[in-house]
N, CA, C and O atoms as a GROMACS GRO file, in nm:
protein
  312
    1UNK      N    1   0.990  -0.495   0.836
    1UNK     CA    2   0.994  -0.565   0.711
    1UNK      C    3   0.880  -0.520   0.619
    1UNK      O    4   0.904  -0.490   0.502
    2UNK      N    5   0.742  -0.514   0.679
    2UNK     CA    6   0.670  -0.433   0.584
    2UNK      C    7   0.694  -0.359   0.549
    2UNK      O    8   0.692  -0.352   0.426
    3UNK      N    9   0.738  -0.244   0.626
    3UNK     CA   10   0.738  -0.129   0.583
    3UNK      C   11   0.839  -0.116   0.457
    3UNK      O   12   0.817  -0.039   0.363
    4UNK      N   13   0.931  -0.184   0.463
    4UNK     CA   14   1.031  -0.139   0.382
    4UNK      C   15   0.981  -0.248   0.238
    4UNK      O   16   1.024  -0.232   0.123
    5UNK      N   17   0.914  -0.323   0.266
    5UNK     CA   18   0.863  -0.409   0.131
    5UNK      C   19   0.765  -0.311   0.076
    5UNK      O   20   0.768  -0.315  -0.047
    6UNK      N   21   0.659  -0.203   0.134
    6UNK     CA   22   0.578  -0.159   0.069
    6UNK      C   23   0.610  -0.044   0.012
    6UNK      O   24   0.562  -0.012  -0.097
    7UNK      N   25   0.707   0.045   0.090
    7UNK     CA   26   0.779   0.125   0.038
    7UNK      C   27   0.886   0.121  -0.099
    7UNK      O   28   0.917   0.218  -0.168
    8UNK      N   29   0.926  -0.004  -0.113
    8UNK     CA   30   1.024  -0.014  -0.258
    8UNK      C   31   0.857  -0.074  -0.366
    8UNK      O   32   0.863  -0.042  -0.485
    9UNK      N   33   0.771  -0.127  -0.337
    9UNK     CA   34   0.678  -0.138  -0.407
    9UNK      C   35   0.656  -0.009  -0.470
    9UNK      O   36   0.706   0.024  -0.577
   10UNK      N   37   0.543   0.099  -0.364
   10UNK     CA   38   0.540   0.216  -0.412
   10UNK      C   39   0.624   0.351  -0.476
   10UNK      O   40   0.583   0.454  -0.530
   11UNK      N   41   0.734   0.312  -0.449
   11UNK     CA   42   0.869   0.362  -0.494
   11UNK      C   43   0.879   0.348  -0.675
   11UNK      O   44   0.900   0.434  -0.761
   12UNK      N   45   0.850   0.178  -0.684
   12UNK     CA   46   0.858   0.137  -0.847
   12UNK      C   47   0.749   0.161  -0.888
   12UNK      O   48   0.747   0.224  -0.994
   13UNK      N   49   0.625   0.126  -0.830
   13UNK     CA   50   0.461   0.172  -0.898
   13UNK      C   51   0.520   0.338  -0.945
   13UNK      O   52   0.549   0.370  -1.060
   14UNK      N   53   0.526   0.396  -0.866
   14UNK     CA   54   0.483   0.533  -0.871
   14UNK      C   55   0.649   0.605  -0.935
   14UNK      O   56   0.634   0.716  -0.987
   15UNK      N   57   0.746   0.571  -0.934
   15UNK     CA   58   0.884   0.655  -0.988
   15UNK      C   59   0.874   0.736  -0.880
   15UNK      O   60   0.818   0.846  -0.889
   16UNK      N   61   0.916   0.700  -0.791
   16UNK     CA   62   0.938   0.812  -0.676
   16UNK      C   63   1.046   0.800  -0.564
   16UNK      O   64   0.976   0.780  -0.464
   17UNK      N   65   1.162   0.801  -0.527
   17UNK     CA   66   1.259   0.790  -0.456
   17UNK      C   67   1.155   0.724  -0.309
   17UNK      O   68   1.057   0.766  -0.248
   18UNK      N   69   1.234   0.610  -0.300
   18UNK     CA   70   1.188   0.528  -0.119
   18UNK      C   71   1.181   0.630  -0.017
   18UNK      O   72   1.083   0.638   0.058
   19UNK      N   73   1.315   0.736  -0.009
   19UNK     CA   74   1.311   0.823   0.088
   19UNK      C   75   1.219   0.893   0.106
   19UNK      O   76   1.170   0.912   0.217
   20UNK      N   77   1.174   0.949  -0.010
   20UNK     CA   78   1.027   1.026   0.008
   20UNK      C   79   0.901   1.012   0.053
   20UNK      O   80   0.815   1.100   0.064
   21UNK      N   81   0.893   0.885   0.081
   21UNK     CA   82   0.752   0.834   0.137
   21UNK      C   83   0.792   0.807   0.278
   21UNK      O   84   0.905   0.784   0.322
   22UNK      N   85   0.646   0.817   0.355
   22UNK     CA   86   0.640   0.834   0.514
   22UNK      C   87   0.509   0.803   0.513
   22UNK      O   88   0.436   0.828   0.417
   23UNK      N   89   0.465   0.733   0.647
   23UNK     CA   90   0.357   0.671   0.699
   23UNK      C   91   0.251   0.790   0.648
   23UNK      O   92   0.157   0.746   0.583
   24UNK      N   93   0.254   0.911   0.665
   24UNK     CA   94   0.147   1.015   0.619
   24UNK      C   95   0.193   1.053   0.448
   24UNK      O   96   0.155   1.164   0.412
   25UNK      N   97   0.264   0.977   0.350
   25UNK     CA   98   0.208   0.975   0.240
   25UNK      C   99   0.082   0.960   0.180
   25UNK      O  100   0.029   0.849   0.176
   26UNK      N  101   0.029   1.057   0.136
   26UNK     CA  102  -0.149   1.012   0.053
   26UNK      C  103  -0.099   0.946  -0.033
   26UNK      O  104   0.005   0.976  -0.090
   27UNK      N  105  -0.168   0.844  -0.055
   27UNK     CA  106  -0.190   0.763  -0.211
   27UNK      C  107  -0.237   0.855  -0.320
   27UNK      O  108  -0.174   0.845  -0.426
   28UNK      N  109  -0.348   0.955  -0.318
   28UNK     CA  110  -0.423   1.025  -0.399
   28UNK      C  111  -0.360   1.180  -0.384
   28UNK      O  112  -0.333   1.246  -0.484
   29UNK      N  113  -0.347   1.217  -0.288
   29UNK     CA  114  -0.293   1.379  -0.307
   29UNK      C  115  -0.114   1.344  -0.300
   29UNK      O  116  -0.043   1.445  -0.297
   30UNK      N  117  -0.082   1.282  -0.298
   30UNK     CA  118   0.092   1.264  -0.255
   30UNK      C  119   0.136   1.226  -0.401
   30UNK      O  120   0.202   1.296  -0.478
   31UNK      N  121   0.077   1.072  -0.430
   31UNK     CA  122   0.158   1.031  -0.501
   31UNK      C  123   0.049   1.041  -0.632
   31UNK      O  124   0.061   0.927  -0.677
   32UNK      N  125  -0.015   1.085  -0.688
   32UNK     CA  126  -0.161   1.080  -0.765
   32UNK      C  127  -0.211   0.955  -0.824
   32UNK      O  128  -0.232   0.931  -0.943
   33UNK      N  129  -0.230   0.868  -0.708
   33UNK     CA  130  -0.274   0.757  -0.732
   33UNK      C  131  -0.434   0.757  -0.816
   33UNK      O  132  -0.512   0.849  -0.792
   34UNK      N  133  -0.472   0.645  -0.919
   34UNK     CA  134  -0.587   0.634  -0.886
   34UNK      C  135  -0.680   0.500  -0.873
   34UNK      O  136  -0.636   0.416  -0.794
   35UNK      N  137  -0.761   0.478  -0.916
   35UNK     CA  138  -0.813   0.344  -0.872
   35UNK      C  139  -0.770   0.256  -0.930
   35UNK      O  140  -0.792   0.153  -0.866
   36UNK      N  141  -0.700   0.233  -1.052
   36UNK     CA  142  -0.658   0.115  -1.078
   36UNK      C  143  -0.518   0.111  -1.021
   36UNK      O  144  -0.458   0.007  -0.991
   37UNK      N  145  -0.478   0.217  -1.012
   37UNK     CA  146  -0.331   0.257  -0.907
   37UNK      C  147  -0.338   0.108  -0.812
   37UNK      O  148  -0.277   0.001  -0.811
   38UNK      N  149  -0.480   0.191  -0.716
   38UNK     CA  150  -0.478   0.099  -0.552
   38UNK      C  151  -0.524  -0.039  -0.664
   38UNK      O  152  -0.424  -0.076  -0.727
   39UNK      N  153  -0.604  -0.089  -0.686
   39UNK     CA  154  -0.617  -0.209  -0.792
   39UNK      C  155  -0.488  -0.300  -0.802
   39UNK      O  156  -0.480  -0.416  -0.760
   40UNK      N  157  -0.393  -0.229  -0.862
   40UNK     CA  158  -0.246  -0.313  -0.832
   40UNK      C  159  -0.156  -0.340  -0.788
   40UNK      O  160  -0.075  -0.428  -0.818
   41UNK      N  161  -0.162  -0.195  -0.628
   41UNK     CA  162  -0.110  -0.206  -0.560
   41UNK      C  163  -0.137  -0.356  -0.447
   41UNK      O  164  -0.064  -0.443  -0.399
   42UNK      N  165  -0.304  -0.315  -0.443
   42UNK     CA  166  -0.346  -0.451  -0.363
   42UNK      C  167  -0.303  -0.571  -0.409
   42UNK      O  168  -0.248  -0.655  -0.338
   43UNK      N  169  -0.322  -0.579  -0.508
   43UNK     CA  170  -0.265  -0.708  -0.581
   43UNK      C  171  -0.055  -0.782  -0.620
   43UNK      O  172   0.000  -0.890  -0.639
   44UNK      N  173  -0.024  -0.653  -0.611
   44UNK     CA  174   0.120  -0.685  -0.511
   44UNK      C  175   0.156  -0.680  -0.414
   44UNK      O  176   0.275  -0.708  -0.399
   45UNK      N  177   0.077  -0.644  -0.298
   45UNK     CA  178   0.077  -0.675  -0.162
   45UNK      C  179   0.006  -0.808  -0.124
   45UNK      O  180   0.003  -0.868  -0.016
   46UNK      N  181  -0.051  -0.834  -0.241
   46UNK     CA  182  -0.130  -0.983  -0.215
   46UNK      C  183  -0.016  -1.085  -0.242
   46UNK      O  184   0.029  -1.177  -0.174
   47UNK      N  185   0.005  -1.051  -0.331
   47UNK     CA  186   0.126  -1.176  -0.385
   47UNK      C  187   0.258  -1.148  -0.328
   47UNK      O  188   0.337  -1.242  -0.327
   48UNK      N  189   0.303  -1.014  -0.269
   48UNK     CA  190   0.412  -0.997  -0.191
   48UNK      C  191   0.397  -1.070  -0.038
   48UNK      O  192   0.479  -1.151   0.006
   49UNK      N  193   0.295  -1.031   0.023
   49UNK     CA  194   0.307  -1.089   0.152
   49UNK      C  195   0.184  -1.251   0.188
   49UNK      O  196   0.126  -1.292   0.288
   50UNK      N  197   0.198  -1.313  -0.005
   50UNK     CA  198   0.100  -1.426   0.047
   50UNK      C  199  -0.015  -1.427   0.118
   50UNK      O  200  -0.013  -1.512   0.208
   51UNK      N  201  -0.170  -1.327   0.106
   51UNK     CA  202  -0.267  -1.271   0.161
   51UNK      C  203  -0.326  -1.273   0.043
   51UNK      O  204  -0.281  -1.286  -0.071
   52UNK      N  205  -0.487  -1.252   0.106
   52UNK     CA  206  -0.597  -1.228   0.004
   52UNK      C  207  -0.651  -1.076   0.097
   52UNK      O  208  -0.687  -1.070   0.214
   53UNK      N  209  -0.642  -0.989   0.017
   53UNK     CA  210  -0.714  -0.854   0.043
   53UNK      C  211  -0.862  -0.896   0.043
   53UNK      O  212  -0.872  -0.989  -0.038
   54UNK      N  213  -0.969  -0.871   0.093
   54UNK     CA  214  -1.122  -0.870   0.087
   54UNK      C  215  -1.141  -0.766  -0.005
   54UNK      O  216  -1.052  -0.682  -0.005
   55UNK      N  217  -1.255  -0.746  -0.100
   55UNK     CA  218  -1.289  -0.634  -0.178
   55UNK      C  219  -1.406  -0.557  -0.038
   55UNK      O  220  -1.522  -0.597  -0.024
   56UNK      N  221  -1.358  -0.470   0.031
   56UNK     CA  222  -1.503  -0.403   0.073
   56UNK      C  223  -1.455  -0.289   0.137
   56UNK      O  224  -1.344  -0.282   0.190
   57UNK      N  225  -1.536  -0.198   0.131
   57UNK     CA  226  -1.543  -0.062   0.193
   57UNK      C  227  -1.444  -0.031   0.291
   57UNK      O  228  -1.384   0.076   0.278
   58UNK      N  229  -1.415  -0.115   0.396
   58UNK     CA  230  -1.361  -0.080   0.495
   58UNK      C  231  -1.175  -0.063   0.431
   58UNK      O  232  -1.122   0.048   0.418
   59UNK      N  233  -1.124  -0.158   0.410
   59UNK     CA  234  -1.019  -0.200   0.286
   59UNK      C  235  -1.006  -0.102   0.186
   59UNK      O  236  -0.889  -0.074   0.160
   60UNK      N  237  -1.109  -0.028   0.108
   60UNK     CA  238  -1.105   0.090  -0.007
   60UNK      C  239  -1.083   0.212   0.060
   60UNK      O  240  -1.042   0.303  -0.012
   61UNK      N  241  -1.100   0.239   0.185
   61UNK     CA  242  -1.065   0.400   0.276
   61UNK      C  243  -0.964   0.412   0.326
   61UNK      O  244  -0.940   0.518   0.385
   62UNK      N  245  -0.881   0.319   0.322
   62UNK     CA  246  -0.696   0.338   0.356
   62UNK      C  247  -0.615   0.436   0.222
   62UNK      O  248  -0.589   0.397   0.108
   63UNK      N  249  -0.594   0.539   0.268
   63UNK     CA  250  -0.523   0.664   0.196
   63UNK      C  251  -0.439   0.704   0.201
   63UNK      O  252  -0.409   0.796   0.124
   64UNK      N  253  -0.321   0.637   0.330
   64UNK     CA  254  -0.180   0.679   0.310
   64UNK      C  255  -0.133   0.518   0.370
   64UNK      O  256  -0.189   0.414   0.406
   65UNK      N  257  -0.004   0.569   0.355
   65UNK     CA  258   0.110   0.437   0.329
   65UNK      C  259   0.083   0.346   0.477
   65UNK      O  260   0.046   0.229   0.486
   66UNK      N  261   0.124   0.463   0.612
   66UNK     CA  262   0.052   0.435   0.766
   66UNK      C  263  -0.031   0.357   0.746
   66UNK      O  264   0.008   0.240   0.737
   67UNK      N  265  -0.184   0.386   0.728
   67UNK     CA  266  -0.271   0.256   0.693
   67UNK      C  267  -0.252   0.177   0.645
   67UNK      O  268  -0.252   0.080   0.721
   68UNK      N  269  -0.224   0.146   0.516
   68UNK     CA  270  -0.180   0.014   0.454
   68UNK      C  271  -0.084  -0.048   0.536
   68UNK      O  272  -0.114  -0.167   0.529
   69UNK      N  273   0.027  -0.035   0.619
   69UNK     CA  274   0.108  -0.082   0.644
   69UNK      C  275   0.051  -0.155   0.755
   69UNK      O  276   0.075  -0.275   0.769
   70UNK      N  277  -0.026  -0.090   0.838
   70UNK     CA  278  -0.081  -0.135   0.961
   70UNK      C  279  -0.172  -0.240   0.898
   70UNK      O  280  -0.138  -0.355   0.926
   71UNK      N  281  -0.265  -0.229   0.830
   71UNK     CA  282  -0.320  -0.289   0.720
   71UNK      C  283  -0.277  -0.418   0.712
   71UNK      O  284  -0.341  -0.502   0.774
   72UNK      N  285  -0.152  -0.461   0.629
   72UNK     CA  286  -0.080  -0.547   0.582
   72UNK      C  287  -0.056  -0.649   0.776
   72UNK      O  288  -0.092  -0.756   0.826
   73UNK      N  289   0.019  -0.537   0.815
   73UNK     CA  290   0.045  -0.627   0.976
   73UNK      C  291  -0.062  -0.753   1.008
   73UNK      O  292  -0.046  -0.873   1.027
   74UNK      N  293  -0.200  -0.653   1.002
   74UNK     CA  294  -0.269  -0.715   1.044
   74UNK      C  295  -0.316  -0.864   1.009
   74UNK      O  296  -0.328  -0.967   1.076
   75UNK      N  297  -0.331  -0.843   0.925
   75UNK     CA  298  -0.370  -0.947   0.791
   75UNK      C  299  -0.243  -1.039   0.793
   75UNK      O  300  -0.273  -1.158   0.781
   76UNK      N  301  -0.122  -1.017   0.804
   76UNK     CA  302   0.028  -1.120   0.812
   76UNK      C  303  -0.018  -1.168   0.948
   76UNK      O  304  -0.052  -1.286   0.940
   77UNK      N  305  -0.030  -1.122   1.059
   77UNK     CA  306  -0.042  -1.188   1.213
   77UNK      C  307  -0.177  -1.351   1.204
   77UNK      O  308  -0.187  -1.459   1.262
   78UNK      N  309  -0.258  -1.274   1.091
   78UNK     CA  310  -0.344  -1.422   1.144
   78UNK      C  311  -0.341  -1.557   1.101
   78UNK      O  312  -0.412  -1.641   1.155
   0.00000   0.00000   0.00000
């Protein structure tokens, strides 16, 4: 279910066919994300899966879709 919620997200952010993205999509070399990119992505994964993202370092070094997704899991389980 994540996966396929974050994937039609990044699909509409970015104009890019769903099929094309895979757990080793870059945010920055794949899709040319940039910081306000991730900025609103976080913020529809916040309000998509009912979560508060933390602002900190560890959270800002996730660079492809794989991370975030695992990401998101984590954060839905608690």
């Amino acid at each position: 279910m994540v996966w396929d919620v974050v994937r039609n997200l990044l699909a509409e952010e970015f104009s890019v066919d769903p099929d094309e993205i895979t757990g080793e999509t870059d945010f920055y070399e794949d899709l040319s994300a940039d910081s306000l990119d991730m900025v609103e992505l976080a913020l529809a994964c916040e309000e998509e899966f009912d979560i508060e993202i933390k602002d900190n370092r560890k959270n800002w070094s996730i660079t492809t879709v794989g991370e975030l997704v695992a990401f998101l899991e984590s954060q839905i389980e608690k």
